[in-house]
Short mmCIF file of the C-alpha atoms (twelve columns), coordinates in Angstrom:
data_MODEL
# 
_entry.id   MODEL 
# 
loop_
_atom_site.group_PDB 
_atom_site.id 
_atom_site.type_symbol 
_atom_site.label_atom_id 
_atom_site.label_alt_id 
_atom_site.label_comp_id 
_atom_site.label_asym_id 
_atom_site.label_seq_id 
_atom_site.Cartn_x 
_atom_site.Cartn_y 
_atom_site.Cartn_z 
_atom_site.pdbx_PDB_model_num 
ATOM 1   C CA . UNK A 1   29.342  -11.382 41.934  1 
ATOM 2   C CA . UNK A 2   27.341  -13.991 44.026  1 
ATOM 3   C CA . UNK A 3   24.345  -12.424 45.954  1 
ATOM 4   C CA . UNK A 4   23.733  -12.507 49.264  1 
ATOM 5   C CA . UNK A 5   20.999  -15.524 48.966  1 
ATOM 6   C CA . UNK A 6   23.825  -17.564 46.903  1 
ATOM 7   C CA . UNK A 7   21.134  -18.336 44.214  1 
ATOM 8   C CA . UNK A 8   21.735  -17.888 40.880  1 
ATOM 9   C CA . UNK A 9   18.576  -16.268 40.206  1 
ATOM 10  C CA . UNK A 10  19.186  -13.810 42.671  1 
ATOM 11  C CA . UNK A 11  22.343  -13.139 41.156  1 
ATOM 12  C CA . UNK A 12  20.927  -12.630 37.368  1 
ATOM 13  C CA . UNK A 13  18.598  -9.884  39.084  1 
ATOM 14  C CA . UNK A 14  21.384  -8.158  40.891  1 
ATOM 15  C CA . UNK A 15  23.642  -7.983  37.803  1 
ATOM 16  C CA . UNK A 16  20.720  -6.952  35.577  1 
ATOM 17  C CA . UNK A 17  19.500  -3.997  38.116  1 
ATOM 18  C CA . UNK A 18  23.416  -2.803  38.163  1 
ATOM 19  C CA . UNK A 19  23.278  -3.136  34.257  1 
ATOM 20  C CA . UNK A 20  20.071  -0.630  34.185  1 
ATOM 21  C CA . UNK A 21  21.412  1.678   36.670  1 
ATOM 22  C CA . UNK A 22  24.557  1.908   35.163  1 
ATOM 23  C CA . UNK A 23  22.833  2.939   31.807  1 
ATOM 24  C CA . UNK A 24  20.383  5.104   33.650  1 
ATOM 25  C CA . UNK A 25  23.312  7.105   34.699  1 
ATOM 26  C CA . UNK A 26  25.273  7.174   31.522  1 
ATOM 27  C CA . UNK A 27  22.342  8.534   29.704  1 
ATOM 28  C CA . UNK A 28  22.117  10.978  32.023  1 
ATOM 29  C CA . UNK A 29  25.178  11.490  32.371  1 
ATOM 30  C CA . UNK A 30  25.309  11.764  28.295  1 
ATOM 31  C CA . UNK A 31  22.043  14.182  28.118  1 
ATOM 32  C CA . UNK A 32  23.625  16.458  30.742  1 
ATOM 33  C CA . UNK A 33  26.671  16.579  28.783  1 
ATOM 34  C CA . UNK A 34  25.032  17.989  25.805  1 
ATOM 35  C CA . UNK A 35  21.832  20.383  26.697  1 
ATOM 36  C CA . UNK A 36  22.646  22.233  24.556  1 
ATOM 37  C CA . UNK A 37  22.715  20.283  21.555  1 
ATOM 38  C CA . UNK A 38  19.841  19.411  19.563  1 
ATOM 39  C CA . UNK A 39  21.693  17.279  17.489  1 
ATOM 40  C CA . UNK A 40  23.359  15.097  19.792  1 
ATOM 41  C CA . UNK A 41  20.252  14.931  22.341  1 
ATOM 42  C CA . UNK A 42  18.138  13.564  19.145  1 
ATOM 43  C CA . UNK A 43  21.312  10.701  18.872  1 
ATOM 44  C CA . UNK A 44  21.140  10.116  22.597  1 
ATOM 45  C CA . UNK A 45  17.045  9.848   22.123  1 
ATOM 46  C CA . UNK A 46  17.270  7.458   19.042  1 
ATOM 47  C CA . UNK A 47  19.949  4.867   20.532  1 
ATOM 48  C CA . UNK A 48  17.912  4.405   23.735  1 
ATOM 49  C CA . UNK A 49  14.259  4.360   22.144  1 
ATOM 50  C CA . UNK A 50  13.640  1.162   21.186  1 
ATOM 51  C CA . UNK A 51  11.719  0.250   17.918  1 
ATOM 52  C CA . UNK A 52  9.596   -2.165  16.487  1 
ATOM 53  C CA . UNK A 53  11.342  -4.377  13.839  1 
ATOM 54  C CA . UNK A 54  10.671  -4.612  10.150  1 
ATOM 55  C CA . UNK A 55  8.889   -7.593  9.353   1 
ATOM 56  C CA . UNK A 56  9.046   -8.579  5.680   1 
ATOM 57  C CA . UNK A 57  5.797   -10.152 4.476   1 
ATOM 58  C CA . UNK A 58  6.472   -13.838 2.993   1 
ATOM 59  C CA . UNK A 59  4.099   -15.003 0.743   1 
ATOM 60  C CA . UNK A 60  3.464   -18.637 -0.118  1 
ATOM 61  C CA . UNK A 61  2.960   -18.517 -3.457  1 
ATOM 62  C CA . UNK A 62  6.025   -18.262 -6.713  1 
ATOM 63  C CA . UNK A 63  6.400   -14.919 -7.806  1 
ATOM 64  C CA . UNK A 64  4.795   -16.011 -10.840 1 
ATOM 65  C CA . UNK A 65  1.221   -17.052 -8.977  1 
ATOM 66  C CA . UNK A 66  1.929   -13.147 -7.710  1 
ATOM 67  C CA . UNK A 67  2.521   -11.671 -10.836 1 
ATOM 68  C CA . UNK A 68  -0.636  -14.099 -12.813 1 
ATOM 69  C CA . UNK A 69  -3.207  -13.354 -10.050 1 
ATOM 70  C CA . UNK A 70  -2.181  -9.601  -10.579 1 
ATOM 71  C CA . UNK A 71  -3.430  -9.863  -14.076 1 
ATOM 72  C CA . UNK A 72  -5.958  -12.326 -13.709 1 
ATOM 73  C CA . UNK A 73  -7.265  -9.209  -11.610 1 
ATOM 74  C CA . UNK A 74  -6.234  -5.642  -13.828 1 
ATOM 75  C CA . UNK A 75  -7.515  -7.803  -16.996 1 
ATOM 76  C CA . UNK A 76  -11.415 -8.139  -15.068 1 
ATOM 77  C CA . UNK A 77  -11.585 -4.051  -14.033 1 
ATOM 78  C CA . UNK A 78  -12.141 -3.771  -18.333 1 
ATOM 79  C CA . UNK A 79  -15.035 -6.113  -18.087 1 
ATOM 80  C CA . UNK A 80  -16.225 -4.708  -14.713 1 
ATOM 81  C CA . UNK A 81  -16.033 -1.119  -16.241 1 
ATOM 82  C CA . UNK A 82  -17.970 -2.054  -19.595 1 
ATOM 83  C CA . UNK A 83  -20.547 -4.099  -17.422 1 
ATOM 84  C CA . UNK A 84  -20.875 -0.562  -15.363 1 
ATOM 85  C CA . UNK A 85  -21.420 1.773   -18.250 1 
ATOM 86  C CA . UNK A 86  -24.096 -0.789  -19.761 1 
ATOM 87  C CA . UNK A 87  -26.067 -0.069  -16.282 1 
ATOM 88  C CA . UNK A 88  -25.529 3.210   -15.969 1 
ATOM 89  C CA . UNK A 89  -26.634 3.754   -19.625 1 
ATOM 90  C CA . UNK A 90  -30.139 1.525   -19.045 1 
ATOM 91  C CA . UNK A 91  -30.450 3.433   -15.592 1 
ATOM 92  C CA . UNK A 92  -30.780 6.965   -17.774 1 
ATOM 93  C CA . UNK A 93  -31.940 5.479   -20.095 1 
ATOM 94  C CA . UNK A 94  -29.518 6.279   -22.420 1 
ATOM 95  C CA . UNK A 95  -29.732 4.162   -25.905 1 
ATOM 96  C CA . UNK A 96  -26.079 2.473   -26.473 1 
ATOM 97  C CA . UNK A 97  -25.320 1.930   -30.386 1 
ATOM 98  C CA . UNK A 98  -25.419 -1.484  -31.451 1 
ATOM 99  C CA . UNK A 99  -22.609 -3.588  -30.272 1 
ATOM 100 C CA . UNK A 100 -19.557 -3.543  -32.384 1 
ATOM 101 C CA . UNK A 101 -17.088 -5.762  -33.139 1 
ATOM 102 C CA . UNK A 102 -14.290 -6.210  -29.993 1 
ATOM 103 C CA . UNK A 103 -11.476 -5.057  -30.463 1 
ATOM 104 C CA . UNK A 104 -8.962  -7.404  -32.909 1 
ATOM 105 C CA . UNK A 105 -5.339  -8.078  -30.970 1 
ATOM 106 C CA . UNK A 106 -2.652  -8.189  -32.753 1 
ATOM 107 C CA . UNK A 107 0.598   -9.442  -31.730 1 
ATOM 108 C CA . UNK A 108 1.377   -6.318  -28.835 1 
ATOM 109 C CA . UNK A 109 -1.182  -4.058  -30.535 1 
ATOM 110 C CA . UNK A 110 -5.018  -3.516  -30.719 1 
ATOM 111 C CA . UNK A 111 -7.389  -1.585  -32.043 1 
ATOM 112 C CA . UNK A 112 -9.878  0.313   -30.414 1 
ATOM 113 C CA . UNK A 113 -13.284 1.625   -31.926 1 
ATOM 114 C CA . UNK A 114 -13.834 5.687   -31.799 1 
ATOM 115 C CA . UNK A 115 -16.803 7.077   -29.628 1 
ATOM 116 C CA . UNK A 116 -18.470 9.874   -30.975 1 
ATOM 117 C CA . UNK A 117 -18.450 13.109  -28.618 1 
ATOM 118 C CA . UNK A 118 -22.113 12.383  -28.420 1 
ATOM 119 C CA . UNK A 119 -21.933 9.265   -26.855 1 
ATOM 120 C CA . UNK A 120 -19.521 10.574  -24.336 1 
ATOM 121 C CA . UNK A 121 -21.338 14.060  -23.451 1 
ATOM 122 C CA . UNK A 122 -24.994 12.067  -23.437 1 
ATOM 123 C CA . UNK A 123 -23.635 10.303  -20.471 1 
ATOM 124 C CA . UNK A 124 -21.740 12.435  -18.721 1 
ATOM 125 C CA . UNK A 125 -24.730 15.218  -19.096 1 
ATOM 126 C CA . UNK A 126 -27.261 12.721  -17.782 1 
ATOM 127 C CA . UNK A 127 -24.706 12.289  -14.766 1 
ATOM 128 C CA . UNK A 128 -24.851 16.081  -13.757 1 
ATOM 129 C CA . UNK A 129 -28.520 16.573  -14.547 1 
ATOM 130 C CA . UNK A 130 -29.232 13.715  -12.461 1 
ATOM 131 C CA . UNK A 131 -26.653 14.570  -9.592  1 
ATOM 132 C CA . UNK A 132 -25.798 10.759  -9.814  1 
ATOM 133 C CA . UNK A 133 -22.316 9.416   -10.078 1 
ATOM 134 C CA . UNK A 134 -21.438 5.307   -10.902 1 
ATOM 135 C CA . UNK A 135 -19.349 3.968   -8.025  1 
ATOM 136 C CA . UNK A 136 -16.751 3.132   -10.771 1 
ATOM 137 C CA . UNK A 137 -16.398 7.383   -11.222 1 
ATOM 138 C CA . UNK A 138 -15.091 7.456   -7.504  1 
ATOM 139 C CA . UNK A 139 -12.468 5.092   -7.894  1 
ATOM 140 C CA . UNK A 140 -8.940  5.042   -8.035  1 
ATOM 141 C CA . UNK A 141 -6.768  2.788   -10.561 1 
ATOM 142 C CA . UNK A 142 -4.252  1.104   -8.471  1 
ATOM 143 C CA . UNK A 143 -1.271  0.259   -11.122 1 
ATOM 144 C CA . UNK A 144 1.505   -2.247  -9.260  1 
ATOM 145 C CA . UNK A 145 4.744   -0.820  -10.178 1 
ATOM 146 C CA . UNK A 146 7.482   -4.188  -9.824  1 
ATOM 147 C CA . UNK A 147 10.651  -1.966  -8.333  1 
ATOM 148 C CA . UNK A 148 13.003  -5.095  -8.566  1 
ATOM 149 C CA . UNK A 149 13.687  -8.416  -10.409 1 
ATOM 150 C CA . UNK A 150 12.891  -8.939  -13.841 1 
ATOM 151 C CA . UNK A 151 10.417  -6.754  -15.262 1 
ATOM 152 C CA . UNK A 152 9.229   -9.285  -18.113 1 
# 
């Protein structure tokens, strides 16, 4: 098909305006066809909609820079969180019991040191008396869950 200007510019546009009219009337056509059919007017609507592509998110770094700078970060929210209860205990002024030992690791276990009910309701008491709540209460734990590759 050569338009009637004999450029080939010309001629790109006239095939491409055919092309949309042609599909303009197939679609119509097709949606005509099937009224009455939800079904098949959704199939019509999703093959002529276009969408935006998935983009996958590359990341620079190894997966195990990923995987160390997740820890590097879950391992500070202990310290952050015993920082935090410090404060909030001098802020009531709340006496804390003398420091104990940390904890001793062992291999894949630990040991952790009891609180005493007290300890716990002298705190959270002082929080309702004093209608004051740490920033660290109102806080979600995010825990990254690896769905694939190895989980060691």
């Amino acid at each position: 098909m050569i338009s009637r200007t004999g450029k080939p510019k010309d001629t790109r546009n006239s095939v491409n305006n055919t092309l949309k009219d042609c599909e303009k009337n197939y679609v119509s056509n097709e949606v005509n066809a099937h009224k009455d059919n939800v079904a098949s007017l959704w199939k019509i609507a999703s093959r002529i909609i276009p969408y935006k592509e998935r983009r996958t998110h590359v990341s620079s770094k190894s997966t195990e820079q990923i995987v160390n700078d997740f820890n590097e970060h879950f391992v500070s929210v202990g310290k952050v969180a015993a920082n935090a209860a410090v404060q909030l205990a001098k802020d009531n002024h709340i006496d804390i019991p003398a420091a104990r030992d940390p904890p001793i690791f062992i291999g894949n276990s630990f040991n952790i040191y009891p609180v005493s009910c007290t300890e716990i309701n002298d705190i959270i008491n002082t929080s309702l008396t004093t209608s004051t709540f740490p920033d660290y209460w109102k806080e979600a734990e995010v825990i990254p869950l690896l769905k694939e590759g190895d989980h060691e």
